[in-house]
C-alpha positions as CSV (number, residue, x, y, z in Angstrom):
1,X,-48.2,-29.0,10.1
2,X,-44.4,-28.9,9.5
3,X,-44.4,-25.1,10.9
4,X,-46.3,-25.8,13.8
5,X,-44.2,-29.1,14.3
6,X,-40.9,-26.9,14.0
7,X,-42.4,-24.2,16.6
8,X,-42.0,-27.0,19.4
9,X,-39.1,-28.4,18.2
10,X,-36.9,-25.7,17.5
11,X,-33.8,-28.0,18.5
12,X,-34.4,-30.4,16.5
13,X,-35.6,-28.5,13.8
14,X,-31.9,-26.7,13.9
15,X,-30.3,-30.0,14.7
16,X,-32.0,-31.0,10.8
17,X,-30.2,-28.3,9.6
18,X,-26.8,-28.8,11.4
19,X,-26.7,-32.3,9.7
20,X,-27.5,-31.1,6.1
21,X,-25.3,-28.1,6.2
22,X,-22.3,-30.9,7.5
23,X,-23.3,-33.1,4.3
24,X,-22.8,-30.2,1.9
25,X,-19.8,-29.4,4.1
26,X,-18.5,-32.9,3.5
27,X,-19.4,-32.7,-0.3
28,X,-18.1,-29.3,-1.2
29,X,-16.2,-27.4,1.0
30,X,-14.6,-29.2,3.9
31,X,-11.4,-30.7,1.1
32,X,-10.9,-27.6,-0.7
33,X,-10.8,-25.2,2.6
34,X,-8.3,-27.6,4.1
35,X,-6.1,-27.5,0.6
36,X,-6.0,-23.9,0.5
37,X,-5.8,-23.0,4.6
38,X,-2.3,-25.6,3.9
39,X,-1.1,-23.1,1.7
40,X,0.3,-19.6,1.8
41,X,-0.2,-17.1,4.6
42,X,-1.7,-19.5,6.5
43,X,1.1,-21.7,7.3
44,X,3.3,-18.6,8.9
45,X,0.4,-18.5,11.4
46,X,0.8,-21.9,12.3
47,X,2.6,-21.6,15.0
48,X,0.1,-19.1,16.5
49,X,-2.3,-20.8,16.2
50,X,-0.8,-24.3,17.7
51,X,-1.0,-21.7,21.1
52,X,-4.9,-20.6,20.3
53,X,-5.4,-24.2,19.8
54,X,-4.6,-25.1,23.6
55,X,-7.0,-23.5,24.8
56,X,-9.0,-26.2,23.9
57,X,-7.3,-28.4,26.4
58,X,-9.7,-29.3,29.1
59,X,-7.6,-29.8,31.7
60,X,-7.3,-26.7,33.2
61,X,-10.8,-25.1,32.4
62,X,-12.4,-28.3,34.7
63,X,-9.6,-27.9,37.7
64,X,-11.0,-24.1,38.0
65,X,-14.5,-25.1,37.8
66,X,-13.8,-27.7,40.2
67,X,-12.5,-25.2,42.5
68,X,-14.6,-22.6,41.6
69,X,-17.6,-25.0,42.7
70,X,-16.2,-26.4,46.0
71,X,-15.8,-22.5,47.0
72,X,-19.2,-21.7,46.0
73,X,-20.5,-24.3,47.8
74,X,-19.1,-24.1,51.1
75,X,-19.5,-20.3,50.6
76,X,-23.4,-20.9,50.5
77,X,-23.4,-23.3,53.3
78,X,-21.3,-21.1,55.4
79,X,-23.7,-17.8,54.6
80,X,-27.2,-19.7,55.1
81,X,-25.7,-20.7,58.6
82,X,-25.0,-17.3,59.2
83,X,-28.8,-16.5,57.8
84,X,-27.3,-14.0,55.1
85,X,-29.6,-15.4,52.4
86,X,-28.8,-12.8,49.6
87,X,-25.8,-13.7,49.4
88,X,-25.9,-17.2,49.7
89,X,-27.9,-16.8,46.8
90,X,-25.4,-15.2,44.7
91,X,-23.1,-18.1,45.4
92,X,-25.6,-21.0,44.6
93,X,-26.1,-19.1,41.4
94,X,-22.5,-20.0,40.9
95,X,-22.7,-23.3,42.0
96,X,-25.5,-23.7,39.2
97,X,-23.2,-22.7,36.4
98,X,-20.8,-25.0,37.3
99,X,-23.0,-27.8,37.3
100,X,-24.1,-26.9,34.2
101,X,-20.5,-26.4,32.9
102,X,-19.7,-30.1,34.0
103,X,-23.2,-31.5,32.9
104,X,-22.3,-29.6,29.4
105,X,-18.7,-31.3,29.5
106,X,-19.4,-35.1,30.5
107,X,-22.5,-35.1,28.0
108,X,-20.6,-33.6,24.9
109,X,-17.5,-35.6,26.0
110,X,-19.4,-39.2,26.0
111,X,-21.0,-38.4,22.8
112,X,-18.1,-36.9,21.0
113,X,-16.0,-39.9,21.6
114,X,-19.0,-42.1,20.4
115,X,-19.5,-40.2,17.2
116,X,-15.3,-40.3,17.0
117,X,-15.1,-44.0,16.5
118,X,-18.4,-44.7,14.6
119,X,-18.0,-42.2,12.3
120,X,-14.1,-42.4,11.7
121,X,-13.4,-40.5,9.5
122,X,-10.0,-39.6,9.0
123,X,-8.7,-36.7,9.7
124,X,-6.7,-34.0,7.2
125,X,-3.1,-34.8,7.7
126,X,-4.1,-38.3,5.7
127,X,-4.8,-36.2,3.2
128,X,-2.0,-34.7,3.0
129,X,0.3,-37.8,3.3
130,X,-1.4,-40.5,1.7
131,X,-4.2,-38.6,-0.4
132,X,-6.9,-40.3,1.8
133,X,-10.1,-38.4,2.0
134,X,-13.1,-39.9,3.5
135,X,-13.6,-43.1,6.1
136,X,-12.2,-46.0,7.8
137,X,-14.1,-48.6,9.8
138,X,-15.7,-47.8,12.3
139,X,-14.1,-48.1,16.0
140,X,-10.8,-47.5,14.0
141,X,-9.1,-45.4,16.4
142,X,-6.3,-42.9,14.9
143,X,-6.3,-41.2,12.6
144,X,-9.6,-42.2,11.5
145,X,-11.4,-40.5,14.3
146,X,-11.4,-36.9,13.3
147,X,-15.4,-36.1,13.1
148,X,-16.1,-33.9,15.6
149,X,-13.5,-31.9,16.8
150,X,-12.5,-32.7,20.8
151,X,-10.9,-29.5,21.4
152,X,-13.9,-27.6,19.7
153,X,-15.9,-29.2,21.8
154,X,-14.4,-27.9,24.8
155,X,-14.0,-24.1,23.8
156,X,-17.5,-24.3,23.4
157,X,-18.9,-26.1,26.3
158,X,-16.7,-23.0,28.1
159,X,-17.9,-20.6,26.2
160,X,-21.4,-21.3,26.2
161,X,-21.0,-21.6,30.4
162,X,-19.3,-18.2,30.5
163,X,-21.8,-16.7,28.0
164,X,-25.0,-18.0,30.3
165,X,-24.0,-16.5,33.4
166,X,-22.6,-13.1,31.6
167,X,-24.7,-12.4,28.6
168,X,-22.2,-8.9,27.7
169,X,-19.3,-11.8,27.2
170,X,-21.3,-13.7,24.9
171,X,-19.5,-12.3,21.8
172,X,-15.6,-12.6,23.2
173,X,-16.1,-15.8,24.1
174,X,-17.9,-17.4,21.6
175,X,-15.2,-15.8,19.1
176,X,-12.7,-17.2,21.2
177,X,-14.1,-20.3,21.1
178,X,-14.5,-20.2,17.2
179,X,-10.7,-19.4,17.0
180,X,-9.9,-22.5,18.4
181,X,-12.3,-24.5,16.0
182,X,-10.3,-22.6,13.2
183,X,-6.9,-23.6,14.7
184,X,-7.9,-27.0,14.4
185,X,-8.3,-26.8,10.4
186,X,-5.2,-24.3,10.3
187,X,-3.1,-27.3,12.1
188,X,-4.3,-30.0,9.8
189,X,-6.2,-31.8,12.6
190,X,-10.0,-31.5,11.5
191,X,-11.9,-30.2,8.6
192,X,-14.8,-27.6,8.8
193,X,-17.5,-29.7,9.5
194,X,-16.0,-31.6,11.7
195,X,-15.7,-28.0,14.1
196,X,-18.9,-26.8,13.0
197,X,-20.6,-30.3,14.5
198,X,-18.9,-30.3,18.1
199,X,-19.6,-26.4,18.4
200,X,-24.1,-27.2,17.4
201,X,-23.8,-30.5,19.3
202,X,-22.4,-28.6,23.0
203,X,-24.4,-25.5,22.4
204,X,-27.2,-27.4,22.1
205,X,-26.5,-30.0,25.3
206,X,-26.0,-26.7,27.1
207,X,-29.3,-25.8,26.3
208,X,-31.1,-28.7,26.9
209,X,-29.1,-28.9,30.5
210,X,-30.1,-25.3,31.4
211,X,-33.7,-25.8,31.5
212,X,-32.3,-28.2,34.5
213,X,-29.5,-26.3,36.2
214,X,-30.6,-22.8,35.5
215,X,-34.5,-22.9,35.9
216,X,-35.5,-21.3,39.4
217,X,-38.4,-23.9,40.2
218,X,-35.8,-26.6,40.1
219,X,-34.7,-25.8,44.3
220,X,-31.7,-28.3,44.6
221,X,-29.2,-28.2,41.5
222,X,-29.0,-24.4,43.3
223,X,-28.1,-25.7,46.8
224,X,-24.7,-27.5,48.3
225,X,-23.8,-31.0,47.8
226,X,-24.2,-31.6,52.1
227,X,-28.1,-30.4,51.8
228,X,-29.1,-32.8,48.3
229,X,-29.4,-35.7,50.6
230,X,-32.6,-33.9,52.7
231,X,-33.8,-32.7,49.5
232,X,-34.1,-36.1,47.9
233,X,-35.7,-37.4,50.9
234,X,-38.4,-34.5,51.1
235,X,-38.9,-34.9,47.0
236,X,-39.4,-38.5,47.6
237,X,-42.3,-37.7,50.6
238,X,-44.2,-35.0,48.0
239,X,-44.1,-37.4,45.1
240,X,-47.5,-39.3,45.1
241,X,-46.6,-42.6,43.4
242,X,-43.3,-42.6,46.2
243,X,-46.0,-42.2,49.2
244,X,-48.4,-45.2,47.5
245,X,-45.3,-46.9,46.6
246,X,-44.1,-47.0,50.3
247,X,-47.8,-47.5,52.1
248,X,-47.8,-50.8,49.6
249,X,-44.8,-52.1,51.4
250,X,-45.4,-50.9,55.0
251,X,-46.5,-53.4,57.7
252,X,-49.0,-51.0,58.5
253,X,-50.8,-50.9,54.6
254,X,-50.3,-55.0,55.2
255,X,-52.4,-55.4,58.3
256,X,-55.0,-53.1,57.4
């Protein structure tokens, strides 16, 4: 019963798994990684990776993507006008990745910040000032909000965006994405788990959002912003319970 449960929940089945390999994380490793990463070799890389670790900065990664989808969408509009539906297509395949790229983002971000203050658990650089090692209250705020990692989160969400609309970047980007996570322990800001629990948590929102944004039977996360308004409107007429819903309230439905 427990395989066959497992076979249709894969996600949560790994998300089982995430959570105990954090607790042993936690436990056993998380401490004495941070101790010896403070010490070194590792500390002339600091500096190094201070630089890898901004790439973890959201603020630029959502300004292209932002641009990147207001092109794609007028560039689709613009080409079905012109009845040049191949590629129009290409471009609304765009337009899809970016939605799921700011689906992936706002989801992971709400959460994250959630988990951040009910969690809070403080972060390294206690440690290494006060001898702290554990949690604060809850809703705490600094420095007691270092579970998961924020900039992880956003390598990630990038990566995993990049890596579903070019499957032969996969590898580069996720490793780019994991050398942010381990510029965050070099830099004293998070501990393992704390990296390895943003990177499981946005990999698998990503997933979750692509069976929306990615799947070809779902017609309008592919199309502009200026056509979702006649879409709705046609969803609404081929939904049954919409049609009974609005011959209930017609004066026509009430005279008959």
């Amino acid at each position: 019963a427990f395989d066959a449960w497992m076979e249709r929940h894969r996600l949560a089945y790994a998300t089982l798994i995430v959570v105990a390999a954090c607790f042993v994380l936690v436990l056993f490793v998380d401490l004495p990684l941070a101790i010896w990463l403070n010490s070194g070799a590792w500390v002339a890389l600091d500096p190094a990776f201070r630089l890898i670790g901004e790439l973890g900065r959201p603020e630029g990664f959502v300004a292209a993507a932002i641009l990147l989808a207001l092109l794609a969408a007028w560039s689709a509009w613009r080409l079905d006008a012109r009845d040049r539906g191949p590629e129009a297509a290409w471009w609304r395949w765009v337009l899809r990745h970016c939605y799921l790229l700011f689906a992936t983002l706002l989801s992971s971000t709400a959460l994250l910040h959630l988990l951040k203050q009910v969690v809070g658990r403080l972060r390294p650089r206690v440690w290494f000032s006060d001898g702290h090692y554990g949690l604060d209250w809850p809703f705490a705020g600094f420095p007691a909000d270092s579970f998961p990692s924020g900039h992880t989160q956003v390598a990630f969400a990038v990566a995993v965006a990049i890596a579903l609309a070019a499957p032969r970047w996969a590898l580069v980007v996720y490793l780019l994405a994991a050398l942010v996570g381990l510029s965050r322990i070099v830099n004293e800001m998070h501990y393992l788990s704390d990296v390895v629990a943003a990177a499981f948590m946005v990999i698998a929102l990503a997933l979750l959002w692509k069976r929306w944004f990615l799947d070809p039977a779902a017609r309008w996360p592919g199309t502009t912003p200026l056509a979702w308004p006649a879409l709705w409107r046609a969803r609404r007429r081929r939904d049954p319970r919409g049609r009974q819903a609005a011959a209930k309230s017609s004066p026509a439905s009430t005279r008959a």
